[in-house]
N, CA and C atoms as a LAMMPS dump frame, in Angstrom:
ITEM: TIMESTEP
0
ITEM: NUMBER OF ATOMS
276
ITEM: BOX BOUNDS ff ff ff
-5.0000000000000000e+02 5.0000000000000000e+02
-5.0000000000000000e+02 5.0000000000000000e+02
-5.0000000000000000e+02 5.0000000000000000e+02
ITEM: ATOMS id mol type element x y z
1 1 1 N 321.201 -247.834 350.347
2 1 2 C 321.692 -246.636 349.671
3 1 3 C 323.131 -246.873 349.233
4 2 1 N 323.435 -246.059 348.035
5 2 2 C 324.53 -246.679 347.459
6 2 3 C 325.996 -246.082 348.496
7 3 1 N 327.02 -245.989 348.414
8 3 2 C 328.251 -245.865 349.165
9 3 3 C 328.716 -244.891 348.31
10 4 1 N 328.953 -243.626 349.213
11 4 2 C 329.392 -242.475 348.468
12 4 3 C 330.961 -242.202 347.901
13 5 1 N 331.052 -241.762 346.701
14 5 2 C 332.233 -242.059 345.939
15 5 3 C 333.396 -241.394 347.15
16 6 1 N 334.423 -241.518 347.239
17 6 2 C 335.399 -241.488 347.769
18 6 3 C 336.079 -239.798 347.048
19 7 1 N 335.967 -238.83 348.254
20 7 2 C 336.304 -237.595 347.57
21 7 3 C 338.281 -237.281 347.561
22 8 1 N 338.25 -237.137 346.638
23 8 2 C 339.952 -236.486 346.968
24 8 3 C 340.206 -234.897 346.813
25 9 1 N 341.03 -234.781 347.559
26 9 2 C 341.418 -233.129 348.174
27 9 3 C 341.245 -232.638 346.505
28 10 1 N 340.721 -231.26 346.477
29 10 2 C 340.402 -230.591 345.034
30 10 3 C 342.014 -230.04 344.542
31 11 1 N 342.452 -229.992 343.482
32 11 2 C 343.341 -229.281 343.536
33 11 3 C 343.345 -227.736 343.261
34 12 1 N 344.234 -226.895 343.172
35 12 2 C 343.658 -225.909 343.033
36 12 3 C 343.038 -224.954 341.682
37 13 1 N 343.491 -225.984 340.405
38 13 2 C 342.298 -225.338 339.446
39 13 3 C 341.142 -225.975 339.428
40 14 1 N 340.786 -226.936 340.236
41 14 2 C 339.028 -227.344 340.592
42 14 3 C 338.605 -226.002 341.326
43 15 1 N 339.616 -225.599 342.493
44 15 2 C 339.368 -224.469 343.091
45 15 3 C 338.961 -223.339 342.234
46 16 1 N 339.503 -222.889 341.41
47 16 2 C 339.813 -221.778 340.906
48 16 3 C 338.5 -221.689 339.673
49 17 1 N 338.214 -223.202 339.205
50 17 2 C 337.251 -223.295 338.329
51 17 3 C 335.545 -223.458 339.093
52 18 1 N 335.729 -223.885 339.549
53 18 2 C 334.456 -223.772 340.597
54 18 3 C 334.171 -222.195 340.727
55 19 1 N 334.958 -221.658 341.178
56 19 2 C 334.759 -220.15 341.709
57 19 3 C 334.093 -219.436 340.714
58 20 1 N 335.267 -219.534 339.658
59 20 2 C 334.262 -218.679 338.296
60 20 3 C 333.058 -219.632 337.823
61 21 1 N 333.336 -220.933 337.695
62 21 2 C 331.766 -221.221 337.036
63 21 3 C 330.477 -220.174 338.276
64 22 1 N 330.669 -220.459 339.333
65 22 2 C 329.547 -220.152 340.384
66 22 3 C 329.71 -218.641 340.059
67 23 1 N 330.387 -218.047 339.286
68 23 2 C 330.746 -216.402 339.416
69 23 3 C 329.482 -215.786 338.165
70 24 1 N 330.252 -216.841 337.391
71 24 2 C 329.185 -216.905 335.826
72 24 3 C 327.86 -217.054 335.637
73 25 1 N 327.956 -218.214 335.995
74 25 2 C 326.278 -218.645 335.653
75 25 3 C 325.621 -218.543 336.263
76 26 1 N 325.071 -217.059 337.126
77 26 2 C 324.096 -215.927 337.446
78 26 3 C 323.932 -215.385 336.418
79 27 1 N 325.015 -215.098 335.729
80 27 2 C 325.198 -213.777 334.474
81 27 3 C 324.511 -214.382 333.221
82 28 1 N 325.121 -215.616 333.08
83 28 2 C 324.29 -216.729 332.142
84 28 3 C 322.825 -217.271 331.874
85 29 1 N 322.359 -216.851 333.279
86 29 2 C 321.101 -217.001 333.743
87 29 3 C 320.067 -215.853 333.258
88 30 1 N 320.607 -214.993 333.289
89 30 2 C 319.838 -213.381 333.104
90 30 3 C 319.834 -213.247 331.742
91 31 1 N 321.083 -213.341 331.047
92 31 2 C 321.552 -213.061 329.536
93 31 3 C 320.159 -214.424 329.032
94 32 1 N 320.342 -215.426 329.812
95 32 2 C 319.357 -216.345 328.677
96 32 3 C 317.763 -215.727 329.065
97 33 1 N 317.669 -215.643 330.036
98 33 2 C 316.378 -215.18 330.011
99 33 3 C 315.878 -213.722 329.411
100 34 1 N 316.556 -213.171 329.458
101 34 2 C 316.835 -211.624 328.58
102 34 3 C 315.874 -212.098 327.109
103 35 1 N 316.52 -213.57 326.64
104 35 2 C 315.803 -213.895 325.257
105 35 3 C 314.483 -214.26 325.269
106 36 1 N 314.023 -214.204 326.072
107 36 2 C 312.143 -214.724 326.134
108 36 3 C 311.823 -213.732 325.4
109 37 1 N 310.806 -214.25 324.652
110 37 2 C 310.108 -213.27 323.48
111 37 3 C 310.536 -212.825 322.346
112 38 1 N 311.836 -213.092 322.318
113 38 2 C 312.52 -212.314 320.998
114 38 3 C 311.964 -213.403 320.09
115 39 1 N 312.486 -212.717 318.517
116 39 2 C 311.968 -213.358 317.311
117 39 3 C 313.333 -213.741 316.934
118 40 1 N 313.21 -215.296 316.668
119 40 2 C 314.489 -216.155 316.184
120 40 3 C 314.26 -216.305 314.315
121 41 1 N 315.637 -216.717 313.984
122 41 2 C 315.783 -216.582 312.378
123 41 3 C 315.421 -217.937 312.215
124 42 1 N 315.437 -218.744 312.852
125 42 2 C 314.558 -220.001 312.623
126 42 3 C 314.93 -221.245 313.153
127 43 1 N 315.235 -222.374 313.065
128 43 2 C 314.84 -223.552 313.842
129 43 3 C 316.722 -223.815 314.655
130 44 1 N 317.458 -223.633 313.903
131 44 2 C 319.054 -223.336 314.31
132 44 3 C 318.892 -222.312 315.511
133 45 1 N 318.562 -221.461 315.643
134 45 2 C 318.464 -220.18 316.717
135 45 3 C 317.65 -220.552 317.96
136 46 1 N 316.512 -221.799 317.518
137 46 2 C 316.201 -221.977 318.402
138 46 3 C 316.589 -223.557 319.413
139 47 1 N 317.4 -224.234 318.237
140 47 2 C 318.413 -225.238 318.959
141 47 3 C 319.149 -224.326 320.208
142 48 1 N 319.623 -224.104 319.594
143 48 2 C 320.927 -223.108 320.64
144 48 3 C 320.524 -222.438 321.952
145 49 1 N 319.499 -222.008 321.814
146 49 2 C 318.492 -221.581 322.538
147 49 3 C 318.151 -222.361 323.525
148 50 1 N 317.731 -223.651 323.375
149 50 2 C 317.346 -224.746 324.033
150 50 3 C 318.622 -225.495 325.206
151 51 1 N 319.456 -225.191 323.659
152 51 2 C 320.597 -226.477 324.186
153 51 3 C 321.398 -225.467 325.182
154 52 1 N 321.553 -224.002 325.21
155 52 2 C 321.927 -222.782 326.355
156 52 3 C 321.454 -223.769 327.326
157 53 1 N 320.243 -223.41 327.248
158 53 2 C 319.301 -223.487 328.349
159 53 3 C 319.454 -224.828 329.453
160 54 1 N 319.612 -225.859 328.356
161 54 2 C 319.672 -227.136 329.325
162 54 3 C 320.933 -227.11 329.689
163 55 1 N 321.949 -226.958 329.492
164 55 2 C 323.273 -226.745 330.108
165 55 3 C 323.495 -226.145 331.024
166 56 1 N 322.765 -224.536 330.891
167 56 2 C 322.691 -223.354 332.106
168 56 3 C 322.158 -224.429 333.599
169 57 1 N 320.999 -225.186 333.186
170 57 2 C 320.352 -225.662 334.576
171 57 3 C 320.956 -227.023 334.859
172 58 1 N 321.95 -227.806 334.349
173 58 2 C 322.665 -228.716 334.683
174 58 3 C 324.12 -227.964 335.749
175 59 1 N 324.498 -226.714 334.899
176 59 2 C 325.88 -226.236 335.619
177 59 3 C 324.972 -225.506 336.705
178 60 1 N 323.953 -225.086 336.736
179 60 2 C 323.857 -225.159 337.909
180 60 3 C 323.395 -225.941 338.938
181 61 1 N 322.963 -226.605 338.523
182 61 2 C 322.656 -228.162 339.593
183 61 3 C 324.306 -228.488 339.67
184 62 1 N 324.954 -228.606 339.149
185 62 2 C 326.376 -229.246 339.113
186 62 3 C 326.756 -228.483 340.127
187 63 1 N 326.791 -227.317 340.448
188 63 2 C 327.227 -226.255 341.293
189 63 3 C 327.13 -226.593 342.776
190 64 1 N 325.814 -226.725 343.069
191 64 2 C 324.639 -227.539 344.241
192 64 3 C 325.512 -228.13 344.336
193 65 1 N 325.564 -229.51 343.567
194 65 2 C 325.832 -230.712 344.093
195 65 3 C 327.579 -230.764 344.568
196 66 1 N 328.511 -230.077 344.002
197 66 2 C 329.94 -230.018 344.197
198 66 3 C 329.798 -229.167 345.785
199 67 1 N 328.784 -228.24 345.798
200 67 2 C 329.091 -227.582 347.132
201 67 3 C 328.391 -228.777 348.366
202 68 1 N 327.601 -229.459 347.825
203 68 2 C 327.436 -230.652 348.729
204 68 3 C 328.067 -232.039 348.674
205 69 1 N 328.946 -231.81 348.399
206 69 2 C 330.069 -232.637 347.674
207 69 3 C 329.459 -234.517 347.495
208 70 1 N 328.387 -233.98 346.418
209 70 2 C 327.565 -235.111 346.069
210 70 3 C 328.371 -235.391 344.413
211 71 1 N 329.373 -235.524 344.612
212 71 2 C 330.451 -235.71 343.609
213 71 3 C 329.966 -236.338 342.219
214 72 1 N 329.394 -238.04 342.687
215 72 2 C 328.578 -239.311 341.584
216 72 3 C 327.409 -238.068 340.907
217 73 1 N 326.687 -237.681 341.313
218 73 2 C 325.718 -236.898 340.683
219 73 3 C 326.296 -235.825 339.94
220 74 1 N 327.298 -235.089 340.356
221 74 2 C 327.319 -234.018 339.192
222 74 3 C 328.215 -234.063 338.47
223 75 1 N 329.221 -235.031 338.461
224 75 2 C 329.416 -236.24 337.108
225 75 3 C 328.713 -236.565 336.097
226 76 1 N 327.699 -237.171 336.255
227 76 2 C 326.125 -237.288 335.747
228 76 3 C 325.354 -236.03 335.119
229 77 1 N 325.478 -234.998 335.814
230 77 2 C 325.013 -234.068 335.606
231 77 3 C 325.479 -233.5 333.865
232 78 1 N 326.463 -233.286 334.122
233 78 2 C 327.744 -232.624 333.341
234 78 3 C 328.02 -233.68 332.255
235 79 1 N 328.636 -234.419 331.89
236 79 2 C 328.942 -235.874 331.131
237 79 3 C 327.761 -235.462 329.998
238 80 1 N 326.832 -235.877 330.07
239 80 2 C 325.579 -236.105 329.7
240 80 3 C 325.584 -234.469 328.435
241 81 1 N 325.788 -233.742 329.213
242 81 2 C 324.952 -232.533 328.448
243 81 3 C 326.471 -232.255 327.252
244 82 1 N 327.421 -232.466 327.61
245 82 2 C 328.393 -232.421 326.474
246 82 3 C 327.874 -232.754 325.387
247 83 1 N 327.516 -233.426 324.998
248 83 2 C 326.685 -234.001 323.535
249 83 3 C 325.542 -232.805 322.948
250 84 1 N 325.196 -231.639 323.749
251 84 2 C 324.886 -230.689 323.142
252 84 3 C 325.032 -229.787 322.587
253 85 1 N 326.474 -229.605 322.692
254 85 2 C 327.185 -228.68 321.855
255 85 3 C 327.166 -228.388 320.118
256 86 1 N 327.044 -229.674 320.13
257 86 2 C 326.666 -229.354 318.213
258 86 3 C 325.62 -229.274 317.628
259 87 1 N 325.072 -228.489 316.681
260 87 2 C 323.618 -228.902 316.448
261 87 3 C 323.223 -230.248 315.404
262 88 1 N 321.898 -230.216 315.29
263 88 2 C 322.232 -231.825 314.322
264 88 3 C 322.238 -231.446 312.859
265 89 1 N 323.032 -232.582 312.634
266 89 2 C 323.584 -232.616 311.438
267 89 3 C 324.935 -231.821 311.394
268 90 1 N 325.742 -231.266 312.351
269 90 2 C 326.797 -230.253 312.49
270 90 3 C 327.719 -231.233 313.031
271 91 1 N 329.011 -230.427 312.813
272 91 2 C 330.306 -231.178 313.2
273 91 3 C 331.092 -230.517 314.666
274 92 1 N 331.793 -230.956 314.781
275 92 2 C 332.316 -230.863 316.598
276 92 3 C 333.508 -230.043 316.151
């Protein structure tokens, strides 16, 4: 098994940001699911839709894993889904 990354003391806007992400994305959770069923304007509405979605369940796995201070993983977690922010063919 691999050797777990080496944690350093959080400072206190990791503190402070942790708190509200974990504060949020309950609220984030409800608001996206709120959209099941609705009628979208078309294939853009439903990017966004998607790309919510996979982010919502990464920050919260990210959440998990920081409170189990499985650090390498929700690095991984997070990193990764940045690249969803734009839709395709769109600019950053």
């Amino acid at each position: 098994m691999a050797a777990a990354a080496k944690e350093l003391p959080q400072t206190h806007s990791e503190i402070v940001a942790m708190a509200l992400l974990s504060e949020i994305q309950p609220a984030i959770a409800v608001a996206l699911n709120s959209l099941g069923g609705k009628m979208t304007k078309g294939v853009e509405d439903l990017y966004y839709l998607y790309a919510s979605r996979h982010i919502n369940i990464a920050v919260d796995a990210f959440i998990l894993l920081r409170r189990e201070h499985r650090i390498d993983g929700a690095r991984l977690l997070v990193r990764p889904a940045r690249g969803y922010a734009t839709p395709p063919g769109g600019s950053r």
